[in-house]
C-alpha positions in Angstrom: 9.3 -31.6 57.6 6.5 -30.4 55.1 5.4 -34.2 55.4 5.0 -33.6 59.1 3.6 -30.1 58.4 1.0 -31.9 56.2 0.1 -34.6 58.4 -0.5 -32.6 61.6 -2.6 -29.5 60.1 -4.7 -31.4 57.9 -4.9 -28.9 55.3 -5.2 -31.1 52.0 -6.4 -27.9 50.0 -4.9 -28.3 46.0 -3.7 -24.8 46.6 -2.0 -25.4 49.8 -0.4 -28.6 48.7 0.9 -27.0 45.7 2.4 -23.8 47.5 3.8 -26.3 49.9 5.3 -28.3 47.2 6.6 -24.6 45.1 7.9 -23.9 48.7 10.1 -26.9 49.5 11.3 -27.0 45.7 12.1 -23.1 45.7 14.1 -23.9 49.5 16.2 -27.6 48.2 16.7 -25.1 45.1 18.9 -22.3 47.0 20.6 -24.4 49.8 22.0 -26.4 47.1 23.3 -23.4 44.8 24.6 -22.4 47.9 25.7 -25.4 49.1 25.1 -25.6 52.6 24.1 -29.3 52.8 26.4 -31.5 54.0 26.0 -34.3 52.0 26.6 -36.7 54.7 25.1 -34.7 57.4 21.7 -35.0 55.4 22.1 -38.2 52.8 19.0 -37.6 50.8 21.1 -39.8 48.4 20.1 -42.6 50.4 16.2 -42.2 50.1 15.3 -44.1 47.5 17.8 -46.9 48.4 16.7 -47.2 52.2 13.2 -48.9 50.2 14.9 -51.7 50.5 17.5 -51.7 53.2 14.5 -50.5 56.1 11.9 -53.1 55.4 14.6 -55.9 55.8 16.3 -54.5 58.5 12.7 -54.3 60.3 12.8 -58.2 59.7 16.1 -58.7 60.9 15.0 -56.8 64.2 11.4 -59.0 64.4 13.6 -62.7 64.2 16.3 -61.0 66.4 13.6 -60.1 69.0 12.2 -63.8 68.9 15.7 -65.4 69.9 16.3 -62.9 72.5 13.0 -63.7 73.7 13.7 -67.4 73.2 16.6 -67.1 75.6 15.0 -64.9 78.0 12.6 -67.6 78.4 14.4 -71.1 78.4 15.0 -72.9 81.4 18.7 -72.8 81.8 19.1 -69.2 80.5 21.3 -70.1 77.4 22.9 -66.7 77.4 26.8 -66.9 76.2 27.8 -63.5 75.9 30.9 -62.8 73.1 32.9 -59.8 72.3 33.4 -60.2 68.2 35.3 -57.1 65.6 33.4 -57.4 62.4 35.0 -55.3 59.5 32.6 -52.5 57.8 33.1 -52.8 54.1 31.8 -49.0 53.6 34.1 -46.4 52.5 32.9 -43.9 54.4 31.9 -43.1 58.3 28.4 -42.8 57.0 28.3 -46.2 56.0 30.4 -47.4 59.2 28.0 -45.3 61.4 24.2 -46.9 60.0 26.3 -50.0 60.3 27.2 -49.8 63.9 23.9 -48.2 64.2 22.1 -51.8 62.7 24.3 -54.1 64.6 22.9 -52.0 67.7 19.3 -51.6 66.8 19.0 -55.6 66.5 18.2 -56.6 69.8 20.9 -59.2 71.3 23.7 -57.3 69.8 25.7 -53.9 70.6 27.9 -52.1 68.9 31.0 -51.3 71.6 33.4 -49.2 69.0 34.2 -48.4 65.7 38.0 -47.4 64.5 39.6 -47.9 61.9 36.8 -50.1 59.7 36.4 -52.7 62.5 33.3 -52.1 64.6 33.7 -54.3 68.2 30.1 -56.2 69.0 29.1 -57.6 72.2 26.3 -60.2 71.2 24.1 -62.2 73.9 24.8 -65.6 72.3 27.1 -67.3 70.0 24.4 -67.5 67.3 24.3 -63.5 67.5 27.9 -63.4 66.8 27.7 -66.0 64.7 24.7 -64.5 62.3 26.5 -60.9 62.4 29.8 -62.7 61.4 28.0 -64.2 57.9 28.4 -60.1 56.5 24.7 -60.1 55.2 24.0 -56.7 57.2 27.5 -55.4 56.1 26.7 -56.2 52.5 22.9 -54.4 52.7 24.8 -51.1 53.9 27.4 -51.3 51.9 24.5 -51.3 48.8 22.6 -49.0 50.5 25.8 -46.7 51.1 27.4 -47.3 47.8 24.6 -48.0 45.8 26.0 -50.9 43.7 26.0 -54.6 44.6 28.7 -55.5 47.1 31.3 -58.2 46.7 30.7 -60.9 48.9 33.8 -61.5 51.2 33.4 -64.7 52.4 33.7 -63.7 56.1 34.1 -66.2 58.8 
């Protein structure tokens, strides 16, 4: 929010900017001695790791436009529509929830449900199912979630 703050007023003053930064040290400070941040509600935890997980989810969503668009534009329509479950490796419904929220954010796939670890996908083609199916977007949560290197499951 102070970002925001900064950005809109344009107040770059060295005595502004340093109040600003006192303020928003003095107000993380007291809400977490008196610990009124939900932890997953707000996963500042995950800062620092999204570096990574955001710019190759960006790409994911650029080469998953191109095959939509691909299909949308081919002659016969190749469109094969396919109901998959993929299993979220994440320990938490934080992880399970940006996971379901990537599958749905790549154009050509939706996430339908999640319960009980299993997240149900509705993917315009077989290749859709087929590249959500390898577990490379479940592994990159799962790091970004857990922070350590995931084991590679050798999904389907």
């Amino acid at each position: 929010m102070a970002t925001l703050w900064l950005l809109l007023s344009g107040l770059f003053d060295p005595l502004l900017l340093t109040l600003g930064v006192l303020s928003v040290i003095v107000v993380v400070a007291v809400a977490l001695r008196m610990d009124v941040i939900d932890h997953e509600g707000h996963p500042i935890h995950l800062t620092v790791r999204g570096l990574t997980y955001w710019p190759w989810l960006l790409w994911e969503i650029v080469k998953a436009n191109v095959d939509v668009a691909k299909v949308i534009l081919a002659r016969d329509l190749p469109i094969e529509p396919t109901e998959i479950c993929v299993k979220a490796g994440q320990a938490d419904e934080l992880g399970h929830t940006i996971y379901a929220n990537s599958i749905t954010l790549t154009p050509g796939t939706v996430s339908l449900d999640v319960e009980d670890g299993l997240i149900t996908v509705h993917a315009l083609t077989q290749q859709a199912a087929a590249d959500l199916s390898t577990g490379e977007m479940d592994r990159r949560v799962t790091e970004l979630v857990d922070g350590r290197k995931a084991i590679s499951r050798g999904l389907p």
